[in-house]
N, C-alpha and C positions, 0 to 999 in steps of 0.2 A: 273701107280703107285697107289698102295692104299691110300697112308696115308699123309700127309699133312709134316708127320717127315720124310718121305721116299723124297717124294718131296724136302725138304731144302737139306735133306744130298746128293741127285745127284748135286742137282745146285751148292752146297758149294765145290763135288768133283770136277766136271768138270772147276769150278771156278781156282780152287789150283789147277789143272791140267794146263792147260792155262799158269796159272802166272810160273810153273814150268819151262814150254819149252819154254815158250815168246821167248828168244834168239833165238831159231833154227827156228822161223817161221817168214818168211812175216808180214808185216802189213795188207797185205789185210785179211789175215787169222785169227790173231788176231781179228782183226775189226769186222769181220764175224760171228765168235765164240761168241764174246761178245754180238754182237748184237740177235743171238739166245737166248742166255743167258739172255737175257735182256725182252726179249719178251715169257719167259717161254715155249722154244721150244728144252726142252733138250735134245728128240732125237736126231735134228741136230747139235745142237753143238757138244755135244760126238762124232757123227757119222763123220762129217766136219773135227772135232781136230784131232779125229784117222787118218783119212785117212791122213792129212798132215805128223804126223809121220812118218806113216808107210813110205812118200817116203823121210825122212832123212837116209842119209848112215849108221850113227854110231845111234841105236836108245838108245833112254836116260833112264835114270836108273826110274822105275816107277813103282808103286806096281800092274803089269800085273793081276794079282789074285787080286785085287780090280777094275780094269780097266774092266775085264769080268763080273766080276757082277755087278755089276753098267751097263753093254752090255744088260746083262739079265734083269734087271729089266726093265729098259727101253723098253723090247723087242725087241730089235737090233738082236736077234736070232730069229728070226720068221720073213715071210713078209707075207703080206696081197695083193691076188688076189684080186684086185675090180672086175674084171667081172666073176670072176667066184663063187665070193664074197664068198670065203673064205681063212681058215688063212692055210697056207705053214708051217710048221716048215722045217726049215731045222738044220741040223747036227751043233751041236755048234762049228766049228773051226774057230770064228773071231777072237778068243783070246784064239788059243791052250796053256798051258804052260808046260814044262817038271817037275821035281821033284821040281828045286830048282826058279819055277816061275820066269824063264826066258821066252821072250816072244820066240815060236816057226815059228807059222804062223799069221796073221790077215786073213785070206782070209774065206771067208765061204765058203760051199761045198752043194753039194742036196745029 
């Protein structure tokens, strides 16, 4: 992330994110999340939180189109080869949305 205001607003989303589904998750997950969160590790908490979603039946009502960019900034759409030490992009379908920003897929794709 560039900027220092870039920085607060992912930790302030994935924050409000959290406190949104707290209901539908575990407390080990919770605990997890937060503690990423807590130690300025907001790739994994994003990365942690989604995945717990994605395996709820009914998934909950959540601004998907802010959810992917907040994916993007983060760099959650790209992975990094160490041994080949370089960067992968692959195909952004972690956070497909249709017209009306319904979530479609989370899965990524090469």
């Amino acid at each position: 992330m560039a900027t220092t205001d870039e920085t607060i607003a992912v930790r302030d989303f994935i924050q409000a994110m959290l406190e949104e589904v707290s209901t539908i998750l575990d407390t080990e997950t919770r605990d997890a999340v937060s503690h990423y969160i807590d130690h300025d590790e907001y790739e994994m908490a994003f990365e942690g939180l989604f995945i717990e979603i994605m395996k709820v039946e009914v998934l909950p009502s959540l601004d998907y189109k802010k959810c992917r960019e907040i994916a993007v900034l983060l760099r959650l759409d790209q992975e990094y080869d160490s041994y080949l030490k370089e960067e992968i992009v692959y195909e952004i379908n972690f956070l497909s949305l249709n017209e009306s920003n319904e979530l479609i897929t989370a899965f990524p794709t090469q």
